[in-house]
C-alpha positions, 0 to 999 in steps of 0.5 A, spaced: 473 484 539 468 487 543 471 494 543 472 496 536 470 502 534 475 503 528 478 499 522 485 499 518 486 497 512 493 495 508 492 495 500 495 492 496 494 485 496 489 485 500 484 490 496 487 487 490 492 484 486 499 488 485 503 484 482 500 484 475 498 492 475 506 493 476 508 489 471 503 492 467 504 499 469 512 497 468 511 495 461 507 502 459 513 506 463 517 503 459 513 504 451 512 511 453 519 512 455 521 507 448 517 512 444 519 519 448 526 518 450 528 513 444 536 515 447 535 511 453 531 504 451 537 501 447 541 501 454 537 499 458 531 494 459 525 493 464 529 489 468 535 494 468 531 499 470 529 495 476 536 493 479 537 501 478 531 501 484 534 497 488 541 500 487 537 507 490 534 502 496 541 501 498 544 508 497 539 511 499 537 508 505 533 514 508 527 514 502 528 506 503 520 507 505 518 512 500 517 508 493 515 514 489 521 517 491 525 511 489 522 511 483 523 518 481 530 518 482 532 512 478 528 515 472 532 522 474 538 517 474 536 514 468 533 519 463 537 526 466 544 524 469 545 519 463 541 520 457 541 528 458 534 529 458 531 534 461 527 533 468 521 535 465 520 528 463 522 524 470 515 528 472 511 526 465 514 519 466 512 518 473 505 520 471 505 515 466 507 509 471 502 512 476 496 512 471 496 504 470 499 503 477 493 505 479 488 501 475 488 495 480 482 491 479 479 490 486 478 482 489 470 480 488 469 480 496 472 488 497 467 493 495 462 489 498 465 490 505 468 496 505 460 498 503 458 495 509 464 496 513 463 503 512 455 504 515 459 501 522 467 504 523 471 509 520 476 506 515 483 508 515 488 506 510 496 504 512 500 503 506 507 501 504 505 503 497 504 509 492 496 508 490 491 514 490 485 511 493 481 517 489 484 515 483 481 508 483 474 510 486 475 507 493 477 514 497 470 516 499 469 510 503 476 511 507 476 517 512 483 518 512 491 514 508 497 514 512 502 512 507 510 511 509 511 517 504 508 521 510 510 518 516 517 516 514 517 510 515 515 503 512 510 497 516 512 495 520 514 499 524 510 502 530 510 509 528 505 507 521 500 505 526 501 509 532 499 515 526 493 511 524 490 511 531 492 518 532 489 520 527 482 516 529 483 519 537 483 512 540 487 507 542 490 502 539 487 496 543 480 499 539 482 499 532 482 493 528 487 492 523 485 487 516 492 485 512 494 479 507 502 480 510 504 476 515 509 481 519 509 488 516 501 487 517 499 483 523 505 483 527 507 490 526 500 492 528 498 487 533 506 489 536 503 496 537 496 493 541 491 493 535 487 487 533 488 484 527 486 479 522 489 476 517 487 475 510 490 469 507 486 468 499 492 463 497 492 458 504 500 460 505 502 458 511 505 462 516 511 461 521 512 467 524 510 468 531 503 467 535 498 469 529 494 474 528 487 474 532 483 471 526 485 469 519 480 470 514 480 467 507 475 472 504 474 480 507 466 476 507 468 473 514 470 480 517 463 483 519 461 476 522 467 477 527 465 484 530 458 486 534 452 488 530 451 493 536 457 498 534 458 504 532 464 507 529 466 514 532 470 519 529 
C-alpha cells in the first residue's frame, strides 16, 4: 500500500458497537413516547415499531438508504397518521432517539488510531448510518462524512466511494478503506479500486470473494501497514 495518501473510515461496528446503543436509543424513544404520547403505547410495542421500519423500507424503496427518513416516517405514521398527534412531536421524538444514538462508547484501540492516524492522512468517514461525528467528539479528526442520506445511496454501491475520493482529489487506488462489513465494506470499495482493510474483532469467518488486502483484529495493526514516510495531502 505504498501510494496511499488518504483513509476512509466506516462507523458503526467498526468504531463502536451498534447494536446496544440502538437498543438503548429504541427503549429511550419508546419511554419519551410512553410519557408524551401515552395515545400510542398501549397499541404499540418496540418490536412493533420496528416492523412499521421495515414496512417503509419495502414501500418505499426510494429512501431504502436513508435511515433517518425511514424512521421519520414510521414515527409520522405512528404518532400523526394514526394516534392524531401533531408533526411537531415526530421532530422531538426523533431528537430523543438521536441524543442516545449518538452516545456510543468507542472501542479501547480507536481514539488511539485516529489520533495518530490523523498526524499521517486526511480521515474521511462513508457511513450507511445516522451518527453525528461532532456529537459524539470525533469530528475534528475527519476531514469530511459522506453518508448514504447525502449520496442517495447505501454501500455498497460504488457512488458512496467514488464521493469519498472526489471529495479528497484522488484516485481510488491512493485511498484506503478501514471497515468490519465484509461486503458493504471491503467488497464495495475494493470493487471501486480502494485498498482495504478488514477489521474482524470477533474472528468471523468470510466467504464472500477474494478478501480484502489485510484483515486486522485491532485498529492498532493498521499503521503498521502503511509506510512511515507519507504524508496525506488534502
Amino acid at each position: 500500500m505504498e501510494d496511499i495518501r488518504a483513509i476512509t473510515l466506516d462507523l458503526d461496528d467498526t468504531l463502536w458497537p451498534i447494536e446496544p446503543v440502538i437498543e438503548t436509543a429504541e427503549n429511550r424513544l419508546y419511554e419519551w413516547l410512553s410519557a408524551n404520547c401515552p395515545g400510542i403505547t398501549p397499541s404499540h410495542t418496540i418490536e412493533t415499531m420496528r416492523a412499521a421500519r421495515l414496512e417503509i423500507v419495502r414501500t418505499h424503496t426510494q429512501i431504502a438508504h436513508d435511515v433517518t427518513e425511514v424512521r421519520r416516517r414510521s414515527l409520522h405514521r405512528i404518532l400523526v397518521v394514526e394516534g392524531g398527534y401533531p408533526d411537531g412531536y415526530v421532530d422531538q421524538a426523533m431528537e430523543e432517539f438521536l441524543i442516545h444514538r449518538n452516545n456510543v462508547e468507542l472501542y479501547p484501540d480507536v481514539l488511539p488510531f485516529l489520533t495518530s492516524a490523523r498526524e499521517r492522512y486526511p480521515l474521511l468517514s462513508v457511513s450507511n448510518g445516522n451518527a453525528d461525528l461532532h456529537q459524539i467528539g470525533l469530528g475534528d479528526l475527519f476531514v469530511r462524512h459522506v453518508s448514504a442520506r447525502d449520496v442517495g445511496a447505501a454501500k455498497p454501491d460504488a457512488r458512496m466511494f467514488q464521493a469519498a475520493c472526489e471529495h479528497l482529489g484522488l484516485i481510488p487506488a491512493q485511498v484506503l478503506h478501514i471497515g468490519d462489513h465484509p461486503v458493504q465494506d471491503i467488497l464495495g470499495a475494493a470493487r471501486l479500486g480502494m485498498k482495504t482493510v478488514w477489521v474482524n474483532r470477533n474472528g468471523v469467518q468470510w466467504d464472500e470473494g477474494a478478501g480484502a488486502d489485510h484483515e486486522v483484529s485491532s485498529l492498532e495493526r493498521v499503521l503498521d501497514l502503511l509506510p512511515l514516510n507519507k504524508s496525506g495531502v488534502y
